[in-house]
N, C-alpha and C positions, 0 to 999 in steps of 0.2 A: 917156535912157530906153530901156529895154528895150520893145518893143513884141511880146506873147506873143496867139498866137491860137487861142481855141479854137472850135473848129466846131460847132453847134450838135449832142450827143447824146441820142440816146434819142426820149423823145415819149410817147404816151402809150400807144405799144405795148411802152415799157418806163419806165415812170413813174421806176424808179430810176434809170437813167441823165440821164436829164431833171434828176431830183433833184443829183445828183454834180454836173453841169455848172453847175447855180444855185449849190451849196456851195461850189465851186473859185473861181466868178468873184468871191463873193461875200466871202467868207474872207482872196482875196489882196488886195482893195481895203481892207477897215477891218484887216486885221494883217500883209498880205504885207509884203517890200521897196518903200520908198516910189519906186524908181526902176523898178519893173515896171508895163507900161499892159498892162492886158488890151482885147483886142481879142475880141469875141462876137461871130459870122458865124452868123448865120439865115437860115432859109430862108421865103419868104414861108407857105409852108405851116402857120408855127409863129407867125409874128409879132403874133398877136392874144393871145398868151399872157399870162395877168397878170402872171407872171414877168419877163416878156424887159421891164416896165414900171417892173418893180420893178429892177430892173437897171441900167437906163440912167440912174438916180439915183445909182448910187455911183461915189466918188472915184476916181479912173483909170481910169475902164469907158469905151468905144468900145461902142456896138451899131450893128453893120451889116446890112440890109436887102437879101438878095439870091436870086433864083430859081437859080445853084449849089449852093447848098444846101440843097436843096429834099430832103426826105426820102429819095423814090426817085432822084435825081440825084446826093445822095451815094453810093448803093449800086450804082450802075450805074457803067460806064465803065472796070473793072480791066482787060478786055483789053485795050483802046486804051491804058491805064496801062504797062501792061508791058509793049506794042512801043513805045511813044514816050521812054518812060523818065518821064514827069513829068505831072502830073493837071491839064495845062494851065486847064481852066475855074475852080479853085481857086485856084494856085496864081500866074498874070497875077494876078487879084485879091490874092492877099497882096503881092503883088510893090508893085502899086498902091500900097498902102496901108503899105508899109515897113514889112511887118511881120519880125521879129528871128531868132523861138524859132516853131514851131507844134503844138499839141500834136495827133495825130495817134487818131482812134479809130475803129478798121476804114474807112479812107478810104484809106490807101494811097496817099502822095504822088509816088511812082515812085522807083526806082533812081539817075534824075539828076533829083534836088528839091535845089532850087538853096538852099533854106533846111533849116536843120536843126531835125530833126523832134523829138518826145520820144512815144513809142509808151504810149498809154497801155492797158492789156490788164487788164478787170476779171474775168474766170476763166478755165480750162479745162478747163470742163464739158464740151464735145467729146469730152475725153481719157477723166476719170472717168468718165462717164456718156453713151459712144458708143451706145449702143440708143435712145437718144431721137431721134438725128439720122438720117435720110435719108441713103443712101449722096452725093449728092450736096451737100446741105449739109454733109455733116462733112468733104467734101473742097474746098469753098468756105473753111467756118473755117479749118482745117485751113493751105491755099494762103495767106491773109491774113493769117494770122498768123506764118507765116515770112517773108514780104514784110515786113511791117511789122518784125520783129526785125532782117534783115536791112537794110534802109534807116533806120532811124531810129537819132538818135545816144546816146538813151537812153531804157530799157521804165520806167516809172509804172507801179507794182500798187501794193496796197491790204494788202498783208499779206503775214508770212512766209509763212504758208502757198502763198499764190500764187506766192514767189519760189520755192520749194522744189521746185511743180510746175514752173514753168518751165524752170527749170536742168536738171529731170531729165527735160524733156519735148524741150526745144531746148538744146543744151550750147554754141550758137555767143553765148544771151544771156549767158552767166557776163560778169563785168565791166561789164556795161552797164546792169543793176538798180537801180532804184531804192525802196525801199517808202516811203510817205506814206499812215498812217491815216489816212481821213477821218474829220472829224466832222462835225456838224449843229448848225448854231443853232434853239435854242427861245426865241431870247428874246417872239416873237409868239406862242405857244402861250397857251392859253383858261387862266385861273388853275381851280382844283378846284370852285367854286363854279358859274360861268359854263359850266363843260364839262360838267357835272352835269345843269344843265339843258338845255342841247342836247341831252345822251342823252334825259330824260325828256321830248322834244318829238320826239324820232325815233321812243320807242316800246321804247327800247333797254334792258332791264335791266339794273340796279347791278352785280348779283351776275354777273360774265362774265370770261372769257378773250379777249384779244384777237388775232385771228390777220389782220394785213393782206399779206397774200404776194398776188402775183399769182396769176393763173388761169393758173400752166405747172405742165406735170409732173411736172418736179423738185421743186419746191413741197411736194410730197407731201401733198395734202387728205388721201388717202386714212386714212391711221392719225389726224388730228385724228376725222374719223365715225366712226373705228372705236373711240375714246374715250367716243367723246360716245356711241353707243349703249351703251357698255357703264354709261356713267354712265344713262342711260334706265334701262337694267335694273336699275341698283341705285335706282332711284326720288331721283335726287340734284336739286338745284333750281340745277346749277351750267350753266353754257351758253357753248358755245363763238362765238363773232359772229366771222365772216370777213369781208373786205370784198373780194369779187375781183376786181380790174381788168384789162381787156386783155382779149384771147385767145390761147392757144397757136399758133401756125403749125404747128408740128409736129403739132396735136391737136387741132385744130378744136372736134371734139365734146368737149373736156373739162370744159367747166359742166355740158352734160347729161348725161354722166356722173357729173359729181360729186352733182345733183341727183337723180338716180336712187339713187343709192345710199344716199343721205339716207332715202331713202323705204323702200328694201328694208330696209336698216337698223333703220327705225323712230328713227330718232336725231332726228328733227324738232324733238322739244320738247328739246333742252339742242347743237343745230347749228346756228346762222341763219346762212346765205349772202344777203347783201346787194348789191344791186346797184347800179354809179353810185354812190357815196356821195362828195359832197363831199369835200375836203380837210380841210375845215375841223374836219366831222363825225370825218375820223381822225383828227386832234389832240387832240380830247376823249376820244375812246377812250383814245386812248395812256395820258393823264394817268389817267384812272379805271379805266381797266383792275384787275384782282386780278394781271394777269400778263400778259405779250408772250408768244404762243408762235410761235416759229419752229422746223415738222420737215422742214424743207427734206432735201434729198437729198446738196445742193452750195451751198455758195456762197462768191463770192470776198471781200466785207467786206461783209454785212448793212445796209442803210440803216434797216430799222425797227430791229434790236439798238442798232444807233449813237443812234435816236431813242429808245428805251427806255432808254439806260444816261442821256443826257440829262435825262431827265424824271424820274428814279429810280425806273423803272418795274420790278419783276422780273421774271424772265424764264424762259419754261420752253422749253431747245433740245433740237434734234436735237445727239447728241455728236458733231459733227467737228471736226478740228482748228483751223481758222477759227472756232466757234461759243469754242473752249477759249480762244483765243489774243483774241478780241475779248471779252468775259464771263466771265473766269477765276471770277466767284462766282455766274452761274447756275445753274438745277437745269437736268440735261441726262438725256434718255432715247436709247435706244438709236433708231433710225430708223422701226424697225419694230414696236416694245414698244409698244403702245397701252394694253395693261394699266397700266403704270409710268404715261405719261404721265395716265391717268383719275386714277390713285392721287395725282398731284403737283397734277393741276387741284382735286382734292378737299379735299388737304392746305392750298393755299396761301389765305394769311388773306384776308379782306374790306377791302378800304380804305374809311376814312371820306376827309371833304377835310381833316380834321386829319392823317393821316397822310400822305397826297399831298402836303398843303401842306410838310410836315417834309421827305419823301425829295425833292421840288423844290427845295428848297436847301440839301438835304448836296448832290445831283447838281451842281447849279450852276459851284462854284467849280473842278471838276473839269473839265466841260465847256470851259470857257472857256478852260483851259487849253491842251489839247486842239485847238481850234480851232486855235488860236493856235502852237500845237506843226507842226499839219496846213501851213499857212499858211507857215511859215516852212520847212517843209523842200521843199514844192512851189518855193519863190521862190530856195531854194539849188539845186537842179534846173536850173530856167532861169536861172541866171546861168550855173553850169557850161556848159549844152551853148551856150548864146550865145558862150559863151570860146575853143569850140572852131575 
């Protein structure tokens, strides 16, 4: 047995990464290599998660219980990192526990990490979109992510596009790339019926756009209200429902600005910003949604695109190359065209749960594949760098 460990990512100051690290664990147990045990390292901080419960049920999953990993524990400690050469309180623990392969996310296992890493690097938004970051954080990212290129025996991204910036950002990663799209299981998603009613007991109108991006910058609210107001002025009954989680570090105030300008706007009646919303509640969205809209600024592979191409949601994006290369048949507006974007939320039809029900299982047998696709090229990854 291969014994592969991953650290616990994200949280719910980044719900997507949270997400990714459930799909990977989850993915490589019912389709990876039957001779990979995955090993899940949490930190008490997270261990009450429904997740990390739902987890410890599948076929070759380890979940370990430990204050190492504890949110700000994994985030601290790079200098003592990089005069010692190795992330001692992590890595005695992998040592413990025989572990093989370790996948590696802004943790930074030191120069002499006695086990071999696989770096896994979900964008670099740094690069594209340096005015968001603080002289200081973008020279944090920046420092960790050559550490990481350089000490790990092979880089995990999510898309060519990512590979494309990396190579032209870092030219020492050429050779060491790996890409593995991810996907998402919906086999637990609300059937069209069932998710119907959940809307109509939230309060939540039929006729809507669905926008669940986090509350960061990049994210770019700003052109969805500048839609939805323009749809206000043409008197349209169409409505945009965001679900915002988190908050920006970078931008503290960015709900209340986002809610301010809701209001200067006037875009109130066809923009609902939601707050707190269940998971459960954005499943049903997903499913009944008329459309996913993601005008993000940047991203390195979409986890609600991934969830909408699953669900055979359609989709209305910001045109980047990542939005082209994951969604080749969405409608895509320009970043800043808000006009366009009104004109597509206006255009795109009304779903019945006849119709959801239908694009639920053209979606289906694709997905699955997909998964399964994801799964096995993650599982050919850790056997290589094990080999090495």
């Amino acid at each position: 047995m291969i014994r592969f460990a991953i650290p616990a990512i994200g949280g719910q100051e980044w719900f997507g990464g949270w997400m990714y690290m459930r799909n990977v664990v989850r993915l490589l147990a019912l389709y990876g290599e039957p001779n990979i045990e995955v090993c899940l390292f949490i930190g008490q901080d997270q261990a009450s998660d429904p997740f990390v419960s739902e987890l410890r049920v599948l076929p070759r999953v380890n979940v370990y219980i430990d204050p190492a990993f504890d949110s700000e524990r994994r985030r601290s400690g790079k200098a003592r990192t990089i005069l010692t050469g190795r992330k001692a309180a992590v890595l005695d623990i992998y040592q413990r526990e025989q572990i093989d392969v370790a996948l590696d996310w802004a943790t930074y296992y030191g120069w002499n990490c006695e086990i071999p890493s696989i770096a896994w690097i979900p964008d670099f938004q740094h690069r594209a979109l340096p005015h968001l970051f603080g002289r200081k954080a973008w020279f944090s990212r920046e420092i960790g992510f050559r550490l990481q290129i350089a000490a790990s025996s092979k880089i995990l991204l999510s898309s060519a596009a990512a590979e494309y910036d990396c190579h032209r950002y870092y030219p020492a990663s050429r050779g060491k790339t790996h890409v593995s799209r991810f996907a998402v299981p919906v086999d637990d998603w609300p059937e069209p019926v069932a998710a119907e009613q959940m809307l109509a007991k939230a309060g939540i109108p039929r006729d809507f756009v669905f926008m669940p991006n986090q509350l960061w910058s990049h994210k770019n609210h700003q052109v969805a209200i500048q839609a939805a107001a323009l749809l206000a002025q043409r008197h349209s009954g169409r409505c945009i429902v965001a679900t915002g989680r988190g908050s920006d570090p970078r931008r503290p105030s960015y709900r209340d600005e986002l809610r301010a300008m809701i209001d200067q706007s006037k875009a109130g009646s066809n923009f609902l910003l939601l707050d707190g919303v269940d998971h459960e509640l954005v499943k049903a969205m997903m499913v009944t949604t008329n459309a996913l809209l993601n005008p993000s600024r940047f991203e390195g592979w979409s986890t609600t695109v991934e969830e909408a191409k699953a669900a055979g949601t359609p989709m209305l994006l910001s045109d980047l190359p990542v939005h082209r290369e994951q969604a080749p048949g969405a409608m895509f507006f320009a970043p800043d065209d808000f006009q366009t974007l009104a004109d597509l939320i206006e255009v795109v039809p009304i779903r019945t749960n006849e119709t959801v029900q239908c694009a639920i299982q053209q979606a289906r047998p694709l997905n699955l594949r997909q998964q399964k696709d994801f799964s096995m090229s993650v599982s050919s990854l850790v056997h290589k760098v094990a080999s090495l």
